[in-house]
C-alpha positions in Angstrom: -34.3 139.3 -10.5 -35.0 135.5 -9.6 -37.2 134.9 -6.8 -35.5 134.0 -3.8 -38.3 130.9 -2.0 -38.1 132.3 2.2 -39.9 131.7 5.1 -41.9 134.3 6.3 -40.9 134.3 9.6 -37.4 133.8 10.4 -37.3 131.7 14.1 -34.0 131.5 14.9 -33.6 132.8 18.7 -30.4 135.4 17.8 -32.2 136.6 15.0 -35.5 137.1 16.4 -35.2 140.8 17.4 -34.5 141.4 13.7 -37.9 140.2 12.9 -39.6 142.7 15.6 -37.5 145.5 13.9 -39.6 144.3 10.8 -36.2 144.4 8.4 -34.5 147.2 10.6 -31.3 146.2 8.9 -32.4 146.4 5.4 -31.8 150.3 5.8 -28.4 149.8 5.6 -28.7 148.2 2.0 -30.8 151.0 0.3 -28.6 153.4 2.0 -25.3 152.7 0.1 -27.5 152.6 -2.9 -28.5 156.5 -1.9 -25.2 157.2 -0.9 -22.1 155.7 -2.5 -19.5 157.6 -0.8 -20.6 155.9 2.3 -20.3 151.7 1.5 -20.6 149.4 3.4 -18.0 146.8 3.9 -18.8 143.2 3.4 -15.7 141.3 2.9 -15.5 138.0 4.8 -16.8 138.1 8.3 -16.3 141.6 9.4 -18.4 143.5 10.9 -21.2 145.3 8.9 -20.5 149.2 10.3 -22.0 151.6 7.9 -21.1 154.7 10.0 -24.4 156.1 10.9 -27.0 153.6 9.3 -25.8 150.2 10.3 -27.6 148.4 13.4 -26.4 146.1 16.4 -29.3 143.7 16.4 -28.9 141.3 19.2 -31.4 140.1 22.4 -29.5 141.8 24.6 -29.6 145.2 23.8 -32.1 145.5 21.0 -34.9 145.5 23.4 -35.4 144.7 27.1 -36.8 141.2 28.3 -40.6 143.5 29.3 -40.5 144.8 25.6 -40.5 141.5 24.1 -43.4 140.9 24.5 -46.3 141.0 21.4 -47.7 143.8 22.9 -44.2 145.9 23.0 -43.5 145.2 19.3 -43.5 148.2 17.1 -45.0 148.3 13.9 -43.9 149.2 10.6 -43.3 153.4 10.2 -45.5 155.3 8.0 -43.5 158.4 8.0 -40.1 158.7 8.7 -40.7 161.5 11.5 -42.3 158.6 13.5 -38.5 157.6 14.0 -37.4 160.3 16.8 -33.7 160.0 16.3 -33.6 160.6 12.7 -33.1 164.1 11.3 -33.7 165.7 8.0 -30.1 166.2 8.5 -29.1 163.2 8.8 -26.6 161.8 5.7 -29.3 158.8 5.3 -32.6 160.6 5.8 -33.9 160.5 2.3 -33.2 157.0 1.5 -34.8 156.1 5.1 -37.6 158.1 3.3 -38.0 156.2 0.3 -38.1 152.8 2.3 -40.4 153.9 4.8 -42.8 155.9 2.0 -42.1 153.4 -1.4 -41.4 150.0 0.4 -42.9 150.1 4.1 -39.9 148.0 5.5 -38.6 149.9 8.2 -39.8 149.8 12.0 -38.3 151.4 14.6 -37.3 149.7 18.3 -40.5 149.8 20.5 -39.9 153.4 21.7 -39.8 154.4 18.3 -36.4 155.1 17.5 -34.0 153.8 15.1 -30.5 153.8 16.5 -29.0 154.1 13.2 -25.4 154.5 14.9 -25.0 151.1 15.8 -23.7 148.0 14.4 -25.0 144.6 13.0 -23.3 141.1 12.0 -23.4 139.6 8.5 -25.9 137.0 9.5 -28.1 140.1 10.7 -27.8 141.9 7.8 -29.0 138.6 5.8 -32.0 138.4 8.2 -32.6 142.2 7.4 -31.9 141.6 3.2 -34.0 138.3 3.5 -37.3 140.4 4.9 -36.6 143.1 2.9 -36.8 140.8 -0.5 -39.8 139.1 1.0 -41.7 142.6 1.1 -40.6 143.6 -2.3 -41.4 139.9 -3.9 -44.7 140.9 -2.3 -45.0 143.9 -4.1 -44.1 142.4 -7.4 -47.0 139.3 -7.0 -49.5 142.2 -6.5 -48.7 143.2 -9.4 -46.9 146.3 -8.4 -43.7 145.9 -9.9 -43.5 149.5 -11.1 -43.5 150.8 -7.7 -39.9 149.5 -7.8 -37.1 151.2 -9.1 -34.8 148.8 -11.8 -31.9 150.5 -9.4 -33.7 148.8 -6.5 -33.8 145.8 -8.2 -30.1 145.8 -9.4 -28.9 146.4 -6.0 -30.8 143.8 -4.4 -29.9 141.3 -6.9 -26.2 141.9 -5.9 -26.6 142.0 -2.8 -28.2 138.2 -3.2 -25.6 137.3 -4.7 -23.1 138.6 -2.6 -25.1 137.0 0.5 -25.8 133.5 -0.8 -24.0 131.8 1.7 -25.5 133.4 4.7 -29.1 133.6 2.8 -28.9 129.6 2.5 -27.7 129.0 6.3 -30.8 130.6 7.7 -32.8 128.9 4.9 -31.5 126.0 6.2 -32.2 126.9 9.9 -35.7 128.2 9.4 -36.5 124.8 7.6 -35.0 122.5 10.6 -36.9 124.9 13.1 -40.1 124.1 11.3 -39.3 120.6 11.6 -38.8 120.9 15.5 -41.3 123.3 15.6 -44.3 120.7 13.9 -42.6 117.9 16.1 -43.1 120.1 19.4 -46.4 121.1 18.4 -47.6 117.3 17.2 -46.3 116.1 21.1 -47.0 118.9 23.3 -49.4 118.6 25.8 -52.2 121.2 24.6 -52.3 124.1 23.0 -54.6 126.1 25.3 -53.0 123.9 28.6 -49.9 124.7 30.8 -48.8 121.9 33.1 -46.9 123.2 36.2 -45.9 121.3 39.3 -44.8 121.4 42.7 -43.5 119.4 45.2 -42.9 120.2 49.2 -40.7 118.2 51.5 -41.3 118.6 54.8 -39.1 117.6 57.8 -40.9 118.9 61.0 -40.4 118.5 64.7 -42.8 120.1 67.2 -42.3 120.3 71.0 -45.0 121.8 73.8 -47.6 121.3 76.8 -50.0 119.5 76.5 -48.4 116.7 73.2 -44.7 115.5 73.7 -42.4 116.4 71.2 -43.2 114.9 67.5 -40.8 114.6 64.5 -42.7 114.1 61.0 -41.2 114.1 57.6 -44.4 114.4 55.3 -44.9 116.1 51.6 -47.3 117.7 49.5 -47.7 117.7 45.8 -49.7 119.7 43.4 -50.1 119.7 39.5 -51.7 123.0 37.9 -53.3 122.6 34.7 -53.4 126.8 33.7 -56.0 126.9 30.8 -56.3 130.2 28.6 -58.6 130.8 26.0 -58.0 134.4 24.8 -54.4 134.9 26.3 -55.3 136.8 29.1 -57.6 134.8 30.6 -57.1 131.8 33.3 -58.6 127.8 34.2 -56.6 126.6 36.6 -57.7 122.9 37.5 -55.4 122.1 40.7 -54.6 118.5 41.6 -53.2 117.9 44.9 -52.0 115.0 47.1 -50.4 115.2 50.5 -50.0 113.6 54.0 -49.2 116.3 55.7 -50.6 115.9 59.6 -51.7 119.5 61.2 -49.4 119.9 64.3 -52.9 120.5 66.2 -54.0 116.6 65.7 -51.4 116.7 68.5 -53.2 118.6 71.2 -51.3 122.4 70.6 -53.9 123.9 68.5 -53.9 125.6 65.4 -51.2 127.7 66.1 -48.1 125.4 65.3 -49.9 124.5 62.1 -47.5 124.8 59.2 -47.7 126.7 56.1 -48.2 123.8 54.0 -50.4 121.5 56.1 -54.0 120.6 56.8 -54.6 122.3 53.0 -56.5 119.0 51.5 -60.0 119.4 50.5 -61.1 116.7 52.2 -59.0 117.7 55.2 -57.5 114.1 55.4 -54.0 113.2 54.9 -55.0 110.2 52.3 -52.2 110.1 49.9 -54.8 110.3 47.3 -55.1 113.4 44.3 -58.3 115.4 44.5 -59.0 118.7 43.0 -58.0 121.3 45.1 -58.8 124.5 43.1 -61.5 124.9 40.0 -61.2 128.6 39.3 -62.6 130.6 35.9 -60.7 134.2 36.4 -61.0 136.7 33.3 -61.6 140.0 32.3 -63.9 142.4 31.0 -62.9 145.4 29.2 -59.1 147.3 30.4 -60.3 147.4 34.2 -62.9 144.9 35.5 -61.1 141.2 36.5 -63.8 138.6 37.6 -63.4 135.6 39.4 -65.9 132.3 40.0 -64.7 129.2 41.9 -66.4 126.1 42.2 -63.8 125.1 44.3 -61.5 128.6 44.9 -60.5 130.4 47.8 -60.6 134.2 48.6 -57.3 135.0 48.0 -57.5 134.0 44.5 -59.1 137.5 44.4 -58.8 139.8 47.3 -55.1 140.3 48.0 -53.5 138.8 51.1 -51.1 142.3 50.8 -48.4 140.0 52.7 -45.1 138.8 50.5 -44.4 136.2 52.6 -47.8 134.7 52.1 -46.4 131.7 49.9 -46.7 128.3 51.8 -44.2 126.9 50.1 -42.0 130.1 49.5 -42.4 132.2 51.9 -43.5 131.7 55.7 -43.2 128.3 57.3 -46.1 129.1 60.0 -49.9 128.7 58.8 -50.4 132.2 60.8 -47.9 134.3 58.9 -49.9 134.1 55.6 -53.0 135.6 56.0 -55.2 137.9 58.2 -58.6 137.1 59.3 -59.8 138.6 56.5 -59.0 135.8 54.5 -59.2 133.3 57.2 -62.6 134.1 58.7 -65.5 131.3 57.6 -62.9 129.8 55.4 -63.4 126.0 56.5 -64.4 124.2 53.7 -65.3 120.9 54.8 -65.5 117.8 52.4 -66.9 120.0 49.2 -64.2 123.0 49.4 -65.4 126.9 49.2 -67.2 128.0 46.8 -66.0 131.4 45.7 -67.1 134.6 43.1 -65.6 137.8 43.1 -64.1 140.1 40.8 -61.0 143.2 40.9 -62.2 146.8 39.5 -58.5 148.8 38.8 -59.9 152.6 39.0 -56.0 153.2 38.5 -52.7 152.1 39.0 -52.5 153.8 42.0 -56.2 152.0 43.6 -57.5 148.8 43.1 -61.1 147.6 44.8 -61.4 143.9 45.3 -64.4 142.0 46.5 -65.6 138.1 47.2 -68.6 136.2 48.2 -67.7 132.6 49.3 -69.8 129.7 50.8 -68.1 126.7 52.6 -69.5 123.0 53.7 -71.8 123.3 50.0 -72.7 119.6 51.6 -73.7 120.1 54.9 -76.4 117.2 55.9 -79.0 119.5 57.5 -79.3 121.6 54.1 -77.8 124.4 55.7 -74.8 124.7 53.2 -74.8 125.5 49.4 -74.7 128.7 48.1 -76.9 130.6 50.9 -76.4 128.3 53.7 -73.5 126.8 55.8 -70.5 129.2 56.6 -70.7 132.5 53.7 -68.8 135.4 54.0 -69.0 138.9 51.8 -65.7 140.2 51.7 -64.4 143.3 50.2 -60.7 145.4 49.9 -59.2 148.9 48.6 -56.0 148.4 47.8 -54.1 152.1 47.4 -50.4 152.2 46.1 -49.1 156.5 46.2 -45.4 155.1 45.6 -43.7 152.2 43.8 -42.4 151.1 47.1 -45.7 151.4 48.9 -49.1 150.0 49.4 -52.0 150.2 51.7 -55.2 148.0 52.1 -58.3 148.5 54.2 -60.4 145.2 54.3 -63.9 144.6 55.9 -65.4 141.0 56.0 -69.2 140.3 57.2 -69.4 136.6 57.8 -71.7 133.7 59.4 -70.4 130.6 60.6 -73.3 128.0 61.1 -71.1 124.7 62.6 -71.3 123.9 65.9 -67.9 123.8 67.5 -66.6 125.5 64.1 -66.3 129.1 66.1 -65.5 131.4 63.3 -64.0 129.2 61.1 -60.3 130.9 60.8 -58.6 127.8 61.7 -56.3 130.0 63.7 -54.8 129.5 67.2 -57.7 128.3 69.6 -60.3 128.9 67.0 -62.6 125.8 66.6 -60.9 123.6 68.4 -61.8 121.7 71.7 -59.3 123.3 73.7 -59.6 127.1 72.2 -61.9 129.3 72.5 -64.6 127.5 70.7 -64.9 125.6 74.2 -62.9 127.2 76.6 -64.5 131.0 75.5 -67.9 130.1 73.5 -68.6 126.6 74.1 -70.6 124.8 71.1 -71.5 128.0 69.7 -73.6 128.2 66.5 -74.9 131.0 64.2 -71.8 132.9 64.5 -72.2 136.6 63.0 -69.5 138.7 62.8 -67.7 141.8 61.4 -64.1 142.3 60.2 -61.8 145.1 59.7 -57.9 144.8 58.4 -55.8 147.1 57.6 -52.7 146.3 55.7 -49.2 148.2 54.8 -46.0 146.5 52.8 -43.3 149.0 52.3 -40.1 148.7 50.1 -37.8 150.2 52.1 -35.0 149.4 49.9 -35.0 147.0 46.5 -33.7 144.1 48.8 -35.8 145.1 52.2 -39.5 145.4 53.0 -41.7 145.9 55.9 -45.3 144.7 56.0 -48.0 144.4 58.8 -51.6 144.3 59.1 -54.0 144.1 62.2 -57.6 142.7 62.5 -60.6 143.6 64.8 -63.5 140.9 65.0 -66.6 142.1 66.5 -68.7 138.4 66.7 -72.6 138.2 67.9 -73.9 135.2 69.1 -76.9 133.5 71.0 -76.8 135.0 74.3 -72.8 136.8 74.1 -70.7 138.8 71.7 -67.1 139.2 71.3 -64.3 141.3 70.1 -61.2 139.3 68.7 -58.0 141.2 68.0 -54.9 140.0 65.8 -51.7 141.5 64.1 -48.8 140.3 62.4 -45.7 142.3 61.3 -42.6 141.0 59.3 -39.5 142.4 58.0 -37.7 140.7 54.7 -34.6 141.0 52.9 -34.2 139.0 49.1 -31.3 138.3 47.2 -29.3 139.4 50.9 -26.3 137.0 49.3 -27.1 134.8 46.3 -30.1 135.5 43.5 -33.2 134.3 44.9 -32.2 134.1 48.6 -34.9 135.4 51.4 -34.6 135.9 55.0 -37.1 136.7 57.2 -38.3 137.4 60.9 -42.0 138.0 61.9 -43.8 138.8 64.9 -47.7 138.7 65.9 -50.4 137.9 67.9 -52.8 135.5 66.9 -56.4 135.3 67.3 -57.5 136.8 71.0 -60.3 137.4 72.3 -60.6 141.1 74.4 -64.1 141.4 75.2 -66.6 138.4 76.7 -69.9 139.0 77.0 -72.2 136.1 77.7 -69.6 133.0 78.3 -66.4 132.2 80.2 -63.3 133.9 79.8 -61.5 132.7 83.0 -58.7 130.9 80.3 -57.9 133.5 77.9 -54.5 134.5 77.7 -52.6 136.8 75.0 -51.1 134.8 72.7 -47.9 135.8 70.7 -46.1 134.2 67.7 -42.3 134.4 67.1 -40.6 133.4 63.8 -37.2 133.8 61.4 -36.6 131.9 58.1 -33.9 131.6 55.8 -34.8 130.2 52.1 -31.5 129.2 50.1 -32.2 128.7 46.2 -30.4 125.8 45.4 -31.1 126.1 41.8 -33.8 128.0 39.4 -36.3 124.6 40.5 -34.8 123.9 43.9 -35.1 126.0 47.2 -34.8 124.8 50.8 -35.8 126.8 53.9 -35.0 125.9 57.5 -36.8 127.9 60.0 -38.4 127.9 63.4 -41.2 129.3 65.3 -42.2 129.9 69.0 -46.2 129.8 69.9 -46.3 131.5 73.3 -49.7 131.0 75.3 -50.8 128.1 72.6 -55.0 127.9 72.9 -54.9 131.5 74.5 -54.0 129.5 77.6 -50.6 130.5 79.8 -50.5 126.4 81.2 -49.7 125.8 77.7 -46.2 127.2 78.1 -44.4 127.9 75.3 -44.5 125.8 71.6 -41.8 125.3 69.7 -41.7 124.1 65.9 -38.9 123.2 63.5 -38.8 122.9 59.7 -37.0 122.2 57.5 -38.7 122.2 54.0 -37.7 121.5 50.7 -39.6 123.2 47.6 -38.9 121.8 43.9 -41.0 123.1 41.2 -41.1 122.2 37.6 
């Protein structure tokens, strides 16, 4: 038999299921050998249907998009009764034998099973001959050529011939997919190094005691660089850019912030990239994630348990992503917030999540760094009994050292000059306080979910304390009328303060949050979301009235 000179890897898309089978459809062709009763047809471009051998080998319903995946593939049988769909019974069991025992060229799907009663193409069936030759030319350079039957080898050589044509085509396609493939590889970027962008529109009108009303239209760019070493590890070097002004540089406080604003490092609006996450997350062993963050945050780690938590996906309000939990000693002044945590999975079912983080590393007084300045030990169970449920109980101990910072949350009143920084715990530093969240997003349906969590702050301070109370709940609905649509309305109570010991609480007023979203997908790259969002009691104060904010923003990724 003359050597046929193949690839070892055939890389056409249509045909690469065939090469997960590992020569699935080479069955077919020692089969009519075993059986000549049964032969399969192969005149011009009809379809290869040996009754209850042949094979449909396509990427639709070979295997499903999760099983493609290296980690799905099956590997070559050793014994046919690995194949669970094959009997002793079965017309074609013994020549199924003899490959799987003689030649080692059959592999079953990835749920080990055969399928032998489907159907494959002539191209497929060349795919399946090509591998199958490539195993036994194998066999003969080792200088195992008696391990091959001369019937074998008759058959095959037929069968060469008879395939030529199709043989050739895919010789010819594997050789111009090398081409493309050294080309791709001799331009691409890096081959450790994923480059992945976004880009926020944001259209923006805000009206309120005490600022007038205010129109912006501002954006905000980022470029991830997503590094990985060993496959399952991650680098993520974040560049960022923005001039997004916070809605509270107008006098309303942090509680018409948007999603998307005031997120800059630096906390300026400078038009100017500057790295906005340096994070090294990886894992050790099957269960143990960890996490260490020059410049990170603590959701990189400890689950927000919220799915609207996406600032440019999901809520348009800078309160309806996170609980204090998150927020609480999070400012990070010019130097970011240093972050190290890790995720322990005990099972599928419970997950325990943990972070220490330390803000304003560059605080003059030597406060900051590692120890000093604003740190925070935070911690998370995270408990899911049903597909379409989850729980989380959080508790946070932090210290906030700024003067006029409060507790660092960045939410409602909180640090600024008309909140309760002033109004409740004027120029206040040395902060200490404890938090508690508790967290719950259920799937009601596949297209509805309910989530909600509530926070209780207990703060000590020179001369006072304090108990702060928040809550948030949402309900959602995806995909309500095109793929990738999502609609949603929320409703909460920022940051309040229900218990003053020590300092005025004369101006403290329950605050309350109303908002509703719609995101369109405009395309697999393109979303827009318009939505709105009433601040009622802005600063905890009742003279404030009633906020109002509009958006409109535009999300393209790429």
């Amino acid at each position: 038999m003359s050597k046929f000179n193949r690839k070892k890897a055939i890389k056409s898309s249509f045909l690469t299921p065939v090469l997960f089978t590992a020569t699935i459809a080479a069955s077919t062709l020692f089969a009519t050998n075993a059986n000549a009763e049964n032969k399969v047809s192969l005149e011009g471009d009809r379809t290869v249907k040996e009754a209850e051998t042949a094979r449909t080998v396509n990427a639709d319903n070979l295997v499903e998009k999760s099983q493609l995946r290296p980690s799905a593939i099956s590997q070559n049988v050793t014994s046919v009764s690995q194949l669970s769909d094959v009997r002793s019974t079965d017309w074609a069991f013994t020549a199924l034998q003899s490959l799987v025992e003689r030649y080692g060229v059959i592999a079953g799907y990835p749920n080990r099973t055969f399928r032998g009663k489907q159907s494959l193409s002539r191209y497929e069936f060349a795919a399946g001959l090509n591998s199958a030759l490539d195993k036994i030319n194998e066999i003969i350079s080792s200088g195992l050529a008696d391990k091959v039957s001369k019937e074998d080898l008759a058959t095959l050589q037929k069968l060469q011939e008879e395939f030529a044509s199709e043989l050739a085509t895919l010789r010819g396609r594997v050789d111009a997919l090398d081409a493309k493939t050294a080309k791709l590889e001799a331009q691409q970027f890096s081959t450790t190094t994923k480059l992945r962008g976004e880009a926020i529109f944001g259209l923006a009108a805000e009206s309120g005691k005490p600022a007038s009303s205010n129109v912006v239209f501002d954006y905000r760019v980022r470029l991830n660089l997503d590094t990985s070493f060993t496959g399952k590890d991650l680098l993520r070097t974040r560049l960022q850019a923005s001039n997004t002004l916070a809605f509270n540089t107008f006098g309303v406080g942090n509680g018409t912030r948007l999603s998307f604003d005031g997120t800059t490092v630096s906390g300026t609006s400078s038009n100017v990239f500057e790295v906005n996450r340096l994070y090294y997350k990886f894992p050790i062993g099957d269960s143990f994630t960890a996490y260490i963050a020059p410049v990170g945050a603590v959701e990189d780690i400890i689950d927000p348990l919220n799915p609207l938590e996406s600032d440019s996906q999901g809520t348009i309000s800078r309160f309806g992503r996170y609980s204090p939990l998150t927020r609480i000693a999070s400012n990070g002044g010019t130097t970011g917030v240093a972050v190290a945590g890790f995720e322990y999975k005990f099972s599928n079912q419970v997950r325990f999540q943990a972070a220490y983080t330390a803000a304003n590393a560059a605080v003059a007084s030597g406060a900051g760094g590692v120890t000093g300045g604003d740190t925070k030990i935070a911690a998370q169970f995270v408990f899911k009994p049903a597909d379409g449920l989850t729980f989380g109980v959080g508790y946070a101990n932090a210290y906030t050292n700024t003067a006029g910072n409060g507790l660092g949350t960045g939410l409602n009143g909180d640090g600024t000059t008309a909140g309760i920084t002033n109004a409740l715990l004027p120029n206040v530093s040395g902060i200490q306080s404890n938090t508690v969240v508790g967290s719950l997003i259920w799937d009601i349906t596949k297209k509805f979910t309910f989530n909600t969590w509530g926070s209780w702050i207990f703060a000590n301070f020179t001369g006072g304390s304090a108990t702060l109370t928040s809550w948030n709940a949402a309900i959602s609905g995806k995909d309500l009328f095109t793929e990738g649509d999502l609609a949603a309305i929320t409703f909460g109570q920022p940051l309040y303060a229900t218990n003053i010991s020590g300092y005025n609480s004369a101006a403290n007023t329950t605050p309350y949050q109303l908002e509703a979203l719609y995101r369109f997908r405009v395309s697999k790259n393109i979303s827009i979301t318009p939505g709105v969002f009433f601040v009622f009691n802005p600063n905890n104060n009742s003279n404030n009235g009633t906020a109002t904010v509009g958006v409109i923003r535009t999300t393209f990724t790429f």
